[in-house]
N, C-alpha and C positions, 0 to 999 in steps of 0.2 A: 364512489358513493352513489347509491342511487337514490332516482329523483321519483321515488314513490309514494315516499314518506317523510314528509318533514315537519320539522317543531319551530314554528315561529316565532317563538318565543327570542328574548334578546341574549347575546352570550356574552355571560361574566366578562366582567374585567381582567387584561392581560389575555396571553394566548395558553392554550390546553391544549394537550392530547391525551385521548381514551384510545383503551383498547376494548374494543365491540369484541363478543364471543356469537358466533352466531352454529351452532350444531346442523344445520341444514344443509349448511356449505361445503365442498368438498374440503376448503381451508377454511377449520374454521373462525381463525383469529384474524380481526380486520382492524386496520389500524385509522382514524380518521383525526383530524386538526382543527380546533377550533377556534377560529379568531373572531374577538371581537365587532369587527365591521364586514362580517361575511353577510348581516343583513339577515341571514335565517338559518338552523342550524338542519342540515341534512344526512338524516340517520339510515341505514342500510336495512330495507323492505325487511320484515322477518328477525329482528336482530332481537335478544333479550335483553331489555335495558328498562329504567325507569324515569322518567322527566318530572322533576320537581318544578314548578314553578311559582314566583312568586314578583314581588315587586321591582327588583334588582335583574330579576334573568331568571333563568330556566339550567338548573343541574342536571348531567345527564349522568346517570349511576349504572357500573356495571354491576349484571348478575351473572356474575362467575358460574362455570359448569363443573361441579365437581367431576373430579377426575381421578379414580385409583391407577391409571396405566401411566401415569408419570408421577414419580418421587420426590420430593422437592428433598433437598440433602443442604445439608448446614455448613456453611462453608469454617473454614482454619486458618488462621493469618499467617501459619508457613508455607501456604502455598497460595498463588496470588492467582483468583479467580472475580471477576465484576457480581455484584450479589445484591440483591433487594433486601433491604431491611424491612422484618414485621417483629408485632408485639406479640408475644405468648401467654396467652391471658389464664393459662391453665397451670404454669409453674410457680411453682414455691421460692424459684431462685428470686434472689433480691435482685437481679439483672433481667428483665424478662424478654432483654428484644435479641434475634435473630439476624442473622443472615441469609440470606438461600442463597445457593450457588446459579449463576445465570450458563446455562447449558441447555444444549438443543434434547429433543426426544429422540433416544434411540432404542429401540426393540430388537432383542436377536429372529432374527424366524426360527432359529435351529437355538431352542433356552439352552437346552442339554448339552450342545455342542463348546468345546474350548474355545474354536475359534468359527464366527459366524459373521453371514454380512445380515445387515440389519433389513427390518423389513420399511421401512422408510431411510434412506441413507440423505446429508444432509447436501443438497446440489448447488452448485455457486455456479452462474452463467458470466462469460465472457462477453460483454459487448462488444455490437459487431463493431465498433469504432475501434476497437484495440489494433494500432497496425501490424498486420499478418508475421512479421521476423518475429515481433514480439509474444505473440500467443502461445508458443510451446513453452517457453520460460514462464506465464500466466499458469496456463494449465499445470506445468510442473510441482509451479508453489502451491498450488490448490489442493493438490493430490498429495503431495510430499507429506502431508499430516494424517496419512491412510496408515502411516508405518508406528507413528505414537499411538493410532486407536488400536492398533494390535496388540500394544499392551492392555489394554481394556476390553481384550474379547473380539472385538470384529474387525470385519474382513470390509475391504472397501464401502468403509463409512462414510465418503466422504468425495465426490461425485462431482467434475469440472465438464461441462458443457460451452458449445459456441453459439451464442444468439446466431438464426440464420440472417440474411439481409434482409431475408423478405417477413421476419415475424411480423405479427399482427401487434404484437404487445409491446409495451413500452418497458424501458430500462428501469423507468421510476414506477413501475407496477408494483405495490407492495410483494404481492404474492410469490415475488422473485428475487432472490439472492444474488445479484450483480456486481462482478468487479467491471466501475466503469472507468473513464479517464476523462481527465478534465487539463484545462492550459488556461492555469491561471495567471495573471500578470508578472503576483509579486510572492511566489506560494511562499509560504509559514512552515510545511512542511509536503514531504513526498508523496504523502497518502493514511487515510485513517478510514477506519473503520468500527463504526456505529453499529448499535444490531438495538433491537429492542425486546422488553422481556415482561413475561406475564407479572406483575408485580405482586400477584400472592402466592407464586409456586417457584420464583425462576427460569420459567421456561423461556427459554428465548423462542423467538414464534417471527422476526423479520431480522434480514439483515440486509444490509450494502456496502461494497466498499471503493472507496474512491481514490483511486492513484494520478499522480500529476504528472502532464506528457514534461515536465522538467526532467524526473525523475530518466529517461527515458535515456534524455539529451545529456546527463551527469553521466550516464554508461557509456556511452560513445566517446567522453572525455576520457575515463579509466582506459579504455582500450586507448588511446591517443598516448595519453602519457605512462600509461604499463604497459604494454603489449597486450596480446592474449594469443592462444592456441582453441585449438577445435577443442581442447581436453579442458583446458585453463582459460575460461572467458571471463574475466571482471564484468563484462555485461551479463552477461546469462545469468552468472550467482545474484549480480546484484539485483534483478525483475525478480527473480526464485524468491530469495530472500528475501526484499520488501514486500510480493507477496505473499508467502507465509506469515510476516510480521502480521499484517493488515487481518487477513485470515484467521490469525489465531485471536485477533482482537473479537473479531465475531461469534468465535467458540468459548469466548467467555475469559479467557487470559488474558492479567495484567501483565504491565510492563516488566522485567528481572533484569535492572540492572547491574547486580552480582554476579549475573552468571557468567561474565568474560574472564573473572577468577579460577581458571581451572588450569590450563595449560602454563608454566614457567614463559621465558624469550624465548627457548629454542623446540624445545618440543612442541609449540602452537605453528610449527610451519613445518611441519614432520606429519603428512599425510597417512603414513602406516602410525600414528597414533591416535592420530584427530580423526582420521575420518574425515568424511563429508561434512563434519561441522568442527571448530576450532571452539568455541565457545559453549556454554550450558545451554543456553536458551537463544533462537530467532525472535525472541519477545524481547531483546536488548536494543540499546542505538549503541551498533559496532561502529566504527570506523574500517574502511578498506583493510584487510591483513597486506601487509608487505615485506620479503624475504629481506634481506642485509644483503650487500654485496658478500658473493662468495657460497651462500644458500640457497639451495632449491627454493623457487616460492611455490606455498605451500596453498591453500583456499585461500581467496579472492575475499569471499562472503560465504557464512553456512548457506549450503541448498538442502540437507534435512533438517527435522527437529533434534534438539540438543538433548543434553541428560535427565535435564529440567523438564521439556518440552511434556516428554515422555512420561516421567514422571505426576506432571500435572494432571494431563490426559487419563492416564491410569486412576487418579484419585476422583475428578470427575464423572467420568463415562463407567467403569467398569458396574454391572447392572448390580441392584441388589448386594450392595458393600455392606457387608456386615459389620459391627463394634470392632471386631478383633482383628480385620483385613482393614478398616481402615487407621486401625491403630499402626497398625504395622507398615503402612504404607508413610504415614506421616511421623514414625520413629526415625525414619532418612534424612528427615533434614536439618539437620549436622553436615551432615555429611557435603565434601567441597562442592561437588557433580549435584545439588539439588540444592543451595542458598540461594536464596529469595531475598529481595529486596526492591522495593518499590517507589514513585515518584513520592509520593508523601514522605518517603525516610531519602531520597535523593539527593546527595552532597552538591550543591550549586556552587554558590556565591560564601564568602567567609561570611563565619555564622547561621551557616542556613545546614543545619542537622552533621552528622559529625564523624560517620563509618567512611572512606575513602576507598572502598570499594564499591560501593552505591554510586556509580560516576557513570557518567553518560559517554559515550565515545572514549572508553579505554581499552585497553587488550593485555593481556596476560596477567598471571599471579604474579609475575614481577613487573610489576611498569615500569622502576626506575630504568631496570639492563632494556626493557622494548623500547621505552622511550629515548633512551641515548644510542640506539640504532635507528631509531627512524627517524630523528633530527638531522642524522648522517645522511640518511639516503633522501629527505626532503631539501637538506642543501645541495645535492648534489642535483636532483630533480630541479631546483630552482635556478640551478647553473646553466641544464641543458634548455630551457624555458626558449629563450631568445630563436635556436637552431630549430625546434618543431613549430613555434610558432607564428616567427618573423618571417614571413613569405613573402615576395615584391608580389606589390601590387594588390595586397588586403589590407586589412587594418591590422590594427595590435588591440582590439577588443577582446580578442581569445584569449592572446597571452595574459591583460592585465589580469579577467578574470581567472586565469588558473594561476597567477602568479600571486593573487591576493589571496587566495581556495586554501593554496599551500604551506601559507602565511600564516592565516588562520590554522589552521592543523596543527604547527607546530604549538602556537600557543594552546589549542587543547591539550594537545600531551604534557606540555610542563604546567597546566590546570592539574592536573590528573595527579603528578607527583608532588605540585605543592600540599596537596592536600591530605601527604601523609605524616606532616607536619603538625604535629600536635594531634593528627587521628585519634579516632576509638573506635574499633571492631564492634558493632552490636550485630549479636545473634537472635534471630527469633527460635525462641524455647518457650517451654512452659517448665513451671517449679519440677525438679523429680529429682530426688538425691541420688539418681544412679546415675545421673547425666553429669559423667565431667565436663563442662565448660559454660564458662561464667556467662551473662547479660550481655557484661560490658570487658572490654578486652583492649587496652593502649598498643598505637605502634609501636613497637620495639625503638629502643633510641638507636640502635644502629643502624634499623632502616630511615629513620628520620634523618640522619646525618649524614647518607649516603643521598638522600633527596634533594639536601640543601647542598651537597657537593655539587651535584650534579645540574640543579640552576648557578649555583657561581659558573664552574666551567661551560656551559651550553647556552645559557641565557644572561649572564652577565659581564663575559671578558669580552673586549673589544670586538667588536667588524662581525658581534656573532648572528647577526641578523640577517646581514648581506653584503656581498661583494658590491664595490663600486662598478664593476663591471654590468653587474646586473640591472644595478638602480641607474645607469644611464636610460635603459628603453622605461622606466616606470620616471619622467619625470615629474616635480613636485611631490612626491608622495612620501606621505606620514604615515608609516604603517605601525598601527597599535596593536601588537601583537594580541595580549591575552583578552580584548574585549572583542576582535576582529574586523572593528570601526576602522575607515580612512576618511582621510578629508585630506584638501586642494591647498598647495602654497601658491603664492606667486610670485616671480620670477626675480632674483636676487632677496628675498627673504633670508632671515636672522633665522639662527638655533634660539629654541624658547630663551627668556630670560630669567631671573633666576624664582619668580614665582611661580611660574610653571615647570620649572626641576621641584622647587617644593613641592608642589602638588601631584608629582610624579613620584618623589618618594614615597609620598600618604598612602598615595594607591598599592604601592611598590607593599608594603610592611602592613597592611590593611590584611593581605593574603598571603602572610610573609614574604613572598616573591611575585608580585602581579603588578612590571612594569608597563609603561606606556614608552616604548625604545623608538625613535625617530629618528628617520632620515631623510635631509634634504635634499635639495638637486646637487650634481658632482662638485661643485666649485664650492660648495660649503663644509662636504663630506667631511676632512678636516678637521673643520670647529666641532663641527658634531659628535666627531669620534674624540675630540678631547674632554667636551664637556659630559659626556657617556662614562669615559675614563675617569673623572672626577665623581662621577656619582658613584661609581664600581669603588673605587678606593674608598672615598667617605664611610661607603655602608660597611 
């Protein structure tokens, strides 16, 4: 902000941000924040704006620069793009507001040309904090989305750089597209990425993305507990892949939790199928892929954009889309390789929306046969826990935490299959009577009953949690499988009594299958596995 010009004036109540347009600047979109007790509001020398003042504060109003060399394009809810809503004060429809699609400006230099690099290409810097092993997997995800703008005409669109050590500039420079990293205490999540958009046209004009050095530290687990090869690194796909995630968030894509519906159990670990991506979209929250004993494993994590990816890109960027190219673009999605679905339609908790493909952390077009493989290969991982972890002379902080990590997991996956339990399929379509296939579409009852087979035998018959072997190094622990909560006993404690089996039912049939399964220290083991057995039979 410069200190040339300022409005003394008081600023409104709560905090604002404006987007300053200023045409003199090499960039001319500037972005400033205004709070409250800043004491004086400080506008940038030269900038087009207007200052109302009055008794209350002082409004500062932008004067947009009209602009023919960017299109603002309307966005389509079958295909999930971040978008500015405006009013259309010039139609007749009885619905008059809008969306714009939120996307960077891109120009071919070569219009003519099929395939062209643009004459501003869109550049994300790597902060110099990113540590050095990690940066080619940085830069890869960065650039990995060069291969979806090629369905949209150009040619390295899309431009990964390394802050030198010695820049002048800071990371937090608007002007600059930063993946940075950060080491939060208690992160929420790995990384996300915010971008900001012209609110009358959709341009996006800044971005940043912020990853967590956790994120880092969870790769170096995966290698621990999967192996890897120079060819096959759980770490490498998983930086790729969260940065691509992060990435695509700034090029304007929403979340697609459907798109892990494409590959069956066994063809999603068949690399001459899948390719470099097993799923539709890197805009998903995948879980780790992991082979069965006996199987090649196949990718770790996608390291390119999926069917989806591709797809999206092409419907955004491609210049100049005309009525009948973008009809024809968005006549696709039917089709498996291009369903959309997003956190607003996202199957959570029972009762919170109703398609069971919309799931967060699932894998394959069949969960129930992937999930009853990989319950398999997570007991058997929670068996080996003790021998990679229990080291003389360290602690057992590693193990608990991958032993609790693994715990959790499993109860995501039988999340995933209880919730095709009463399911309903919803498709986004628009009316068209030549489209065979309905709104709304039930699970099949033979899948549903192949679901609930599959928590009696995996989640509800005896000892299916853990071996007493195991639960000696985890002692007092309560492992709540499908919430991923634990808490502490103390030493010669009881198995609940019987109003806490009740209230363990509640939960239990709440989700039709979403118990609370505990077990105590070994000398109780026992009791516990009879009163478990009691509850198994009852139901």
């Amino acid at each position: 902000v410069h200190h040339h010009q300022i409005d003394n004036n008081l600023v409104l109540e709560g905090d604002r941000t404006f987007t300053l347009l200023n045409p003199l600047w090499d960039e001319p979109h500037h972005i400033i924040h205004l709070h409250r007790f800043m004491g004086a509001l400080q506008i940038p020398i030269g900038t087009f704006h207007r200052s109302i003042s009055g008794e209350n504060g002082s409004i500062v109003i932008n004067q947009a620069i009209r602009d023919d060399k960017f299109e603002p394009r309307v966005a389509d809810q079958r295909i999930g793009y971040f978008s500015e809503k405006v009013t259309d004060l010039s139609t007749y429809d009885s619905n008059n507001a809008r969306d714009l699609m939120n996307r960077w400006r891109l120009i071919k230099k070569d219009p003519e040309a099929e395939l062209s690099e643009p004459v501003k290409p869109i550049v994300y810097w790597v902060e110099n904090s990113t540590p050095e092993e990690i940066r080619p997997f940085v830069v890869k995800g960065i650039e990995g989305w060069n291969k979806a703008f090629e369905r949209a005409g150009f040619k390295n669109a899309v431009v990964a750089k390394i802050q030198p050590d010695d820049a002048e500039w800071d990371a937090g420079d608007v002007k600059y597209n930063v993946v940075r990293w950060a080491s939060t205490p208690s992160p929420r999540y790995s990384g996300y990425g915010p971008s900001v958009a012209n609110p009358r046209t959709g341009e996006i004009i800044a971005a940043d993305i912020v990853q967590e050095f956790n994120a880092i530290k969870r790769g170096y687990t995966y290698r621990k507990l999967w192996g890897y090869s120079k060819d096959n690194d759980p770490l490498e796909q998983w930086i790729v892949s969260l940065t691509m995630h992060e990435v695509g968030h700034t090029l304007g894509l929403r979340h697609n939790f459907k798109s892990s519906w494409i590959y069956d159990a066994e063809e999603i670990h068949d690399v001459s199928i899948t390719g470099d991506n097993h799923i539709g979209s890197v805009m998903d929250y995948d879980p780790i892929n992991l082979a069965p004993e006996g199987v090649t494993q196949g990718n770790y994590f996608p390291s390119v954009p999926g069917s989806y990816d591709m797809w999206a890109i092409e419907f955004g960027y491609t210049p100049n889309l005309s009525e009948q190219e973008r009809e024809n673009i968005l006549s696709k999605s039917s089709q498996p390789e291009y369903i959309f679905g997003t956190d607003g339609d996202a199957m959570s908790s029972p009762g919170v929306n109703i398609d069971p493909r919309n799931v967060r952390y699932d894998m394959s077009s069949d969960p129930i046969s992937y999930t009853s493989d990989r319950i398999n290969i997570l007991d058997a991982k929670i068996a080996e826990l003790p021998s990679i972890f229990l080291i003389d002379g360290e602690t057992s902080s590693e193990f608990r935490s991958a032993f609790y990590s693994l715990t959790r997991e499993k109860g995501r996956f039988f999340d995933g299959v209880v919730k095709l339990i009463g399911g309903v399929y919803s498709n986004r379509i628009i009316n068209d009577s030549n489209i065979d296939i309905s709104p709304f579409e039930a699970v099949s009852y033979e899948d549903q009953k192949k679901a609930m087979n599959l928590i009696v035998e995996k989640l509800l018959s005896n000892m299916a949690v853990a071996k007493p072997t195991i639960m000696t190094a985890v002692p007092f622990a309560a492992i709540c499988l499908m919430t991923g909560r634990t808490r502490s006993t103390t030493a010669g404690a009881k198995p609940s009594d019987s109003s806490s089996i009740i209230k363990t039912l509640g939960a239990l049939w709440s989700a039709i299958a979403n118990p609370s399964i505990c077990c105590w220290p070994p000398d109780n083991l026992a009791a516990c596995s009879f009163q478990r057995s009691r509850i198994s039979g009852k139901s």
